[in-house]
DORO-302341 format. One line per field, with one value per residue (C-alpha): residue number from 1; x, y, z. Coordinates in steps of 0.05 Angstrom, whole numbers, always signed. Example, Ala and Ser with C-alpha at 12.3 -4.5 7.8 and 13.67 -1.06 7.14 Angstrom:
# residues 2
num 1	2 .
x +246	+273 .
y -90	-21 .
z +156	+143 .
END
This chain:
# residues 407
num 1	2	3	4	5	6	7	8	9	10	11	12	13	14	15	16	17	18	19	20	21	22	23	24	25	26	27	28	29	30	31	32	33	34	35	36	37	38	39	40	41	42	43	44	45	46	47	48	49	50	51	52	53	54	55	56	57	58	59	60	61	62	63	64	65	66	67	68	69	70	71	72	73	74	75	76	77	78	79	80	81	82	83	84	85	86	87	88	89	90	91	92	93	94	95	96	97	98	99	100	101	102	103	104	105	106	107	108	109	110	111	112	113	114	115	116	117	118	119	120	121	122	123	124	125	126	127	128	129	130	131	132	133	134	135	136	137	138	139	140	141	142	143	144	145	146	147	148	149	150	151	152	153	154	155	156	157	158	159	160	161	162	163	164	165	166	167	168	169	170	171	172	173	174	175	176	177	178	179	180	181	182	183	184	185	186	187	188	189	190	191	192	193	194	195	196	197	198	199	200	201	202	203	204	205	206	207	208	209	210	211	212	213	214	215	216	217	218	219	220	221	222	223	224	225	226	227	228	229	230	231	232	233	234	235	236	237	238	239	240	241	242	243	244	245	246	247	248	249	250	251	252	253	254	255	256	257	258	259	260	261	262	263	264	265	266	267	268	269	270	271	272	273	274	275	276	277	278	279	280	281	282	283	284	285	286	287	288	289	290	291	292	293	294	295	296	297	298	299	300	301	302	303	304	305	306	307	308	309	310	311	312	313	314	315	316	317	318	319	320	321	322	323	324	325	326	327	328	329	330	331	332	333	334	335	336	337	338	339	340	341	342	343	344	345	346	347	348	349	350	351	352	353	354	355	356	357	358	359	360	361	362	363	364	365	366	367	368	369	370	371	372	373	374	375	376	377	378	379	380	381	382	383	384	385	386	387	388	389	390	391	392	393	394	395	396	397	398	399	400	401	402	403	404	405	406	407 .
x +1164	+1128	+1183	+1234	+1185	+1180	+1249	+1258	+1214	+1239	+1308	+1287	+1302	+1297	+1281	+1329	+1340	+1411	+1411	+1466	+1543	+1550	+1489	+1519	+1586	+1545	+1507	+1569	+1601	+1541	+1543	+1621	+1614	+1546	+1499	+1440	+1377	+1321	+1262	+1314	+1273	+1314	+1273	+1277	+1353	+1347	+1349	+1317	+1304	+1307	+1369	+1379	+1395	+1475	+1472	+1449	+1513	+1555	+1533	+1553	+1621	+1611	+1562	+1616	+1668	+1616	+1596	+1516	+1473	+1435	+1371	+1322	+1244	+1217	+1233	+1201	+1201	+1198	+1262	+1242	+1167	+1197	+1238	+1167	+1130	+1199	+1162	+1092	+1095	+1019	+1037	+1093	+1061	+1012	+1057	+1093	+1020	+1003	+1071	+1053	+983	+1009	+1061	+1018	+964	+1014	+1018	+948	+915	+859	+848	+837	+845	+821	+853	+843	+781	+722	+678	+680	+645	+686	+652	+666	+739	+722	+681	+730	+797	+751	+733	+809	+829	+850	+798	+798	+837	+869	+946	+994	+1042	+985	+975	+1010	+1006	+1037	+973	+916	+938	+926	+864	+833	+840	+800	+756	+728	+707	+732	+805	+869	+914	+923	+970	+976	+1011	+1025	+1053	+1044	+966	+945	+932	+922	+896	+913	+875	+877	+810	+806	+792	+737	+752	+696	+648	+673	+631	+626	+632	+625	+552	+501	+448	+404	+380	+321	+285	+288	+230	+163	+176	+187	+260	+288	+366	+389	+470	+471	+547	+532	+483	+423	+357	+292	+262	+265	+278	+202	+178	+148	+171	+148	+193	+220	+212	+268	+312	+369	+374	+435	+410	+433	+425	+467	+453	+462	+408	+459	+445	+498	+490	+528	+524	+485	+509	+470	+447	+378	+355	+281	+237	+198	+131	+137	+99	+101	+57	+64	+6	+16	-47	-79	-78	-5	+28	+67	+112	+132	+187	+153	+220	+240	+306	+342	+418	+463	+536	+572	+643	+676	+740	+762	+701	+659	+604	+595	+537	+560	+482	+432	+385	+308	+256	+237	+159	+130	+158	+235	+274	+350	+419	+477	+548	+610	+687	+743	+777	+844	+904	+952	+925	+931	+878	+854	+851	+775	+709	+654	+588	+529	+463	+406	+328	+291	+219	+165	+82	+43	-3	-49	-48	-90	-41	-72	-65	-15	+27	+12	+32	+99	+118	+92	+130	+198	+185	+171	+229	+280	+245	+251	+338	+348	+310	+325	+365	+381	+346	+275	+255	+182	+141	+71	+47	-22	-50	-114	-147	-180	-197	-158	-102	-62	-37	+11	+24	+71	+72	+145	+183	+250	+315	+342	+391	+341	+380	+392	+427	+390	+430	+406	+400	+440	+445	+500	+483	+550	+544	+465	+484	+538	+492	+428	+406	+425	+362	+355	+376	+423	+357 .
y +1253	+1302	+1360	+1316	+1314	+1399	+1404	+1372	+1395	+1466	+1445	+1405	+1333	+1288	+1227	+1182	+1123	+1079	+1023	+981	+978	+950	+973	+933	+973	+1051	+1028	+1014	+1084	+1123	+1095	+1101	+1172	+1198	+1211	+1214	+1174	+1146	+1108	+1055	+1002	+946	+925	+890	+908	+986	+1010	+1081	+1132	+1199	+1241	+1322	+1366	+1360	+1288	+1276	+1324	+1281	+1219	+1237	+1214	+1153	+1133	+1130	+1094	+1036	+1041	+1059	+1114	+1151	+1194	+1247	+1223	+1280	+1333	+1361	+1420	+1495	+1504	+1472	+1508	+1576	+1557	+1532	+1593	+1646	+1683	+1694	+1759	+1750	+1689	+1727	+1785	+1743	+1704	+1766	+1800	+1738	+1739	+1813	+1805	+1747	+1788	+1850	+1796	+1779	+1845	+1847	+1800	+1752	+1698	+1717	+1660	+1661	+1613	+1610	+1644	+1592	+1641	+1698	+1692	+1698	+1736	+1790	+1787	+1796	+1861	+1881	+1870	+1898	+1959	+1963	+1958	+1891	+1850	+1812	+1856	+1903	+1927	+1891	+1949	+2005	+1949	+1958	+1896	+1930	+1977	+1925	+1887	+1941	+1968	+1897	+1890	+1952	+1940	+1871	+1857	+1787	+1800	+1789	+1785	+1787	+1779	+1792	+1743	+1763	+1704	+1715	+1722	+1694	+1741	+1697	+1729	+1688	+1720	+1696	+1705	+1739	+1689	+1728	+1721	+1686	+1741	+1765	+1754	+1799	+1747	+1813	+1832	+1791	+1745	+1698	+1635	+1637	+1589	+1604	+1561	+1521	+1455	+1399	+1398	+1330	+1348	+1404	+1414	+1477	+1517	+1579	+1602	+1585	+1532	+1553	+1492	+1421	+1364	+1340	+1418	+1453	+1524	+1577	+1625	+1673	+1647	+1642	+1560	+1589	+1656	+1697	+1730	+1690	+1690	+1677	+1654	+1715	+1748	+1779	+1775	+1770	+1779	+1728	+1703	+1645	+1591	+1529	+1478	+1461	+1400	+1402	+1368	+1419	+1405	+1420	+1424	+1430	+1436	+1422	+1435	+1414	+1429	+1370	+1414	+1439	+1476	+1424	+1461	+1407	+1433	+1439	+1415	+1483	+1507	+1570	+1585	+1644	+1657	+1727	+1744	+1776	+1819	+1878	+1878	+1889	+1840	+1828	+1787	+1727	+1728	+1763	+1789	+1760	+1776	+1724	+1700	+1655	+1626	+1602	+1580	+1608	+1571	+1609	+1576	+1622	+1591	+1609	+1580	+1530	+1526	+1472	+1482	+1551	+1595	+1645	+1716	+1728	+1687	+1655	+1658	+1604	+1613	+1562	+1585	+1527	+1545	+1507	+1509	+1511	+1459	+1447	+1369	+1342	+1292	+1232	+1241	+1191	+1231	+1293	+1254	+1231	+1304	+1333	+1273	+1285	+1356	+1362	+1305	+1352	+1412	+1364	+1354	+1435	+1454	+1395	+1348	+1284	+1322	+1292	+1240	+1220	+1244	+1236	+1256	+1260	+1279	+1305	+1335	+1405	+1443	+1406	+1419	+1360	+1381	+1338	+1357	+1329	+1338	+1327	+1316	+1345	+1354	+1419	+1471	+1517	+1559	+1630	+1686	+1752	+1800	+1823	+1903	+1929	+2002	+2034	+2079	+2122	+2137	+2137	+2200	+2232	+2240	+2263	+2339	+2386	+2424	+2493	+2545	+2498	+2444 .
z +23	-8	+22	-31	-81	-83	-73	-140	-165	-157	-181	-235	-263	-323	-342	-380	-421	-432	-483	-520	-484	-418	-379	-318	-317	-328	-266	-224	-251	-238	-175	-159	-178	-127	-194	-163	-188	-165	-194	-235	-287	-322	-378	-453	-450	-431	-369	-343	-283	-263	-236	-230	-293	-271	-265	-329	-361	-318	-343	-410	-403	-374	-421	-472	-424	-419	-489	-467	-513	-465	-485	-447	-448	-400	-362	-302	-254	-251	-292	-353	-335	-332	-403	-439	-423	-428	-479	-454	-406	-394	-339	-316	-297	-273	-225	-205	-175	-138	-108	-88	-67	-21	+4	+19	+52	+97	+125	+147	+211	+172	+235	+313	+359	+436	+489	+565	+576	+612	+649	+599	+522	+466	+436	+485	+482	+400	+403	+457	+404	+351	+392	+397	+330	+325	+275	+201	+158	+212	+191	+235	+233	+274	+335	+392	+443	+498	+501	+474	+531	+590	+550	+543	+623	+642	+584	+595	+670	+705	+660	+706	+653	+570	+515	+441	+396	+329	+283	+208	+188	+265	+317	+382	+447	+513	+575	+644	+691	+748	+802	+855	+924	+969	+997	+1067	+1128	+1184	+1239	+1294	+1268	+1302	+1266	+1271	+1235	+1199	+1150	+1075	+1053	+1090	+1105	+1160	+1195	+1189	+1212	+1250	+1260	+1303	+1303	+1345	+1366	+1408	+1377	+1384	+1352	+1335	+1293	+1268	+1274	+1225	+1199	+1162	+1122	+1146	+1224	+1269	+1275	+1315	+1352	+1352	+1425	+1485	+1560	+1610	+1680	+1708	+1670	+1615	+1546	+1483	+1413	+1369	+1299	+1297	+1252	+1228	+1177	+1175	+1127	+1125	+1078	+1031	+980	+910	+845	+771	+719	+642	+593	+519	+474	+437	+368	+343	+297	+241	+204	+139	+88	+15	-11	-50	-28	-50	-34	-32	-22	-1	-9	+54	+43	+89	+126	+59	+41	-27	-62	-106	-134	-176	-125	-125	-69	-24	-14	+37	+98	+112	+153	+148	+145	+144	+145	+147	+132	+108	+45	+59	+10	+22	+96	+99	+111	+53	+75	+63	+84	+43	+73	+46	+62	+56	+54	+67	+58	+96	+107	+175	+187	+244	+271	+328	+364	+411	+487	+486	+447	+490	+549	+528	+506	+575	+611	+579	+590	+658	+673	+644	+687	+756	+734	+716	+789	+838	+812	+853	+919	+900	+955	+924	+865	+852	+772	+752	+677	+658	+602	+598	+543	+495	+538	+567	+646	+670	+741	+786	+866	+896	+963	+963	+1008	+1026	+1071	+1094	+1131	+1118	+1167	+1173	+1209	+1277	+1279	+1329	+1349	+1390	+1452	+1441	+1369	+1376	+1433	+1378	+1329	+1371	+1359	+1418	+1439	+1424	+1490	+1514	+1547 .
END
């Protein structure tokens, strides 16, 4: 609807008025005829609407067929604008430099967009494109896409593959990531099994490889679960890769302190703002600058202006100082407790997770320090390969020194 409304807008209409004759018999002409109009009132014997600037003309003659006076009320759009205004050069000239500023803007990149990346920051690919040329304000005509895009691959590590899009003021950069092939295990070199951590064994799924303890044994780290040296029955021994999973149950233990007396930092209410103008990478105040005393806490909000949806090419930046006071307040063990509890809680989900098997938390305090410590049973693969050092008698004899005099 609102496509109709600038398209007359741009062509112009009128509004009209028909009384006395026989309004009945101007409607059916109009009609017979394609006038356009639109917005039709019947009221107090007079009719009225709205129809295009050639319309109206045409209506003219079969106004007098059906004996109807017509008259023009208003007229709207940029024709009848342009008319008004014919003789003030001051709006013209105005209207042609915004035409030309718009039209040199439009020349120049003002918003980067990223898409596909998961793995690698944004902000990476940005300084990368910037590094490159390709920023806020850059000319469209110097970039070259064909060689951004095999520069941005050897620039940013983890990049398989990138492309430039150019469309109007939007530069969008669509990267692909390289996807890392598993690490590659010798399966030749010999190793055995040995434990990562202390703990108790509670499972034990051996692949290769030949068990040297238990299921209820305790191990130390670094000790030996499954060797990769076996012996045959004939007194022969082999080297293989031992392979194996070893679920043992391991101790753990956190500790959280949280001090009785805090810091309180309370906002005194007094709040100063500034705003910055950002055009071709130049920052320009929008303020009369004043020093700043006391203590603040910053706020900055960048964006960049919309017209009718489109964005502006330059950036507004706000910042807030919101200044506060320290104060020192003694909080109640109770309160201590419930801070060290949700605090060690979120420590026990980031390290373990649902591996925990039983927990035991005890507070104290010392100092006017609350110490919430907690004392856990957890579930883990233990298992970790260390590689067996082998040395080969023919290579060891290739590289050996020859004695001097031929001994």
């Amino acid at each position: 609807m609102f496509i109709i409304f600038f398209l007359r807008w741009l062509r112009g209409h009128i509004r009209f008025s028909a009384r006395s004759g026989s309004i009945e018999r101007f409607i059916n002409l109009c009609a017979y005829h394609h006038i356009p109009s639109w917005e039709c009132r019947r009221s107090d014997g007079a009719f009225s609407g709205c129809t295009t600037v050639s319309g109206y003309r045409r209506m003219h003659r079969l106004a007098r067929k059906a004996g109807v006076v017509t008259r023009v009320t208003e007229r709207y759009g940029l024709p009848f604008l342009i008319h008004r205004y014919r003789k003030r050069l001051g709006i013209l000239i105005g209207v042609l430099f915004f035409a030309l500023f718009l039209t040199v803007m439009q020349q120049f990149i003002w918003v980067i967009r990223i898409e596909g990346n998961e793995q690698i920051d944004s902000r990476i690919l940005t300084n990368a494109l910037a590094d490159l040329g390709v920023h806020r304000g850059s000319f469209k005509g110097r970039i070259d896409a064909g060689v951004l895009r095999e520069e941005l691959v050897i620039r940013v590590d983890g990049l398989a593959w990138a492309a430039l899009n150019i469309r109007g003021t939007t530069a969008t950069l669509l990267v692909r990531e390289r996807v890392r092939p598993p690490e590659k295990i010798d399966t030749d070199v010999p190793a055995n099994v040995v434990a990562a951590r202390d703990g108790q064994i509670k499972r034990l799924e051996v692949t290769d490889g030949r068990s040297l303890l238990r299921v209820g044994d305790t191990v130390r780290e670094g000790e030996i679960i499954v060797s990769g040296v076996n012996e045959d029955r004939w007194g022969m021994t082999h080297l293989v890769r031992a392979n194996a999973r070893v679920i043992a149950h391991i101790p753990e233990s956190l500790k959280i302190e949280v001090p009785l007396v805090q810091e309180e930092y309370v906002l005194t209410g007094e709040i100063k703002k500034r705003r910055y103008l950002e055009l071709f990478g130049v920052r320009l105040p929008l303020f009369l600058y004043r020093g700043l005393e006391g203590d603040y806490k910053l706020e900055r909000i960048t964006r960049s202006p919309k017209l009718f949806g489109l964005e502006l090419p330059f950036l507004i930046t706000r910042e807030n100082y919101l200044f506060y006071e320290t104060r020192l307040e003694e909080i109640s063990p109770e309160s201590a407790l419930r801070i060290a509890e949700r605090a060690l809680r979120r420590q026990e989900t980031e390290n373990w997770g649902d591996t925990i098997l039983s927990a035991d938390r005890s507070a104290e305090v010392v100092d006017g320090v609350l110490c919430l410590t907690g004392r856990y049973l957890i579930e883990q693969d233990i298992a970790r390969q260390v590689e067996i050092p082998v040395f080969d008698k023919q290579e060891q004899k290739k590289t050996s020194h020859k004695r001097e005099g031929g001994y």
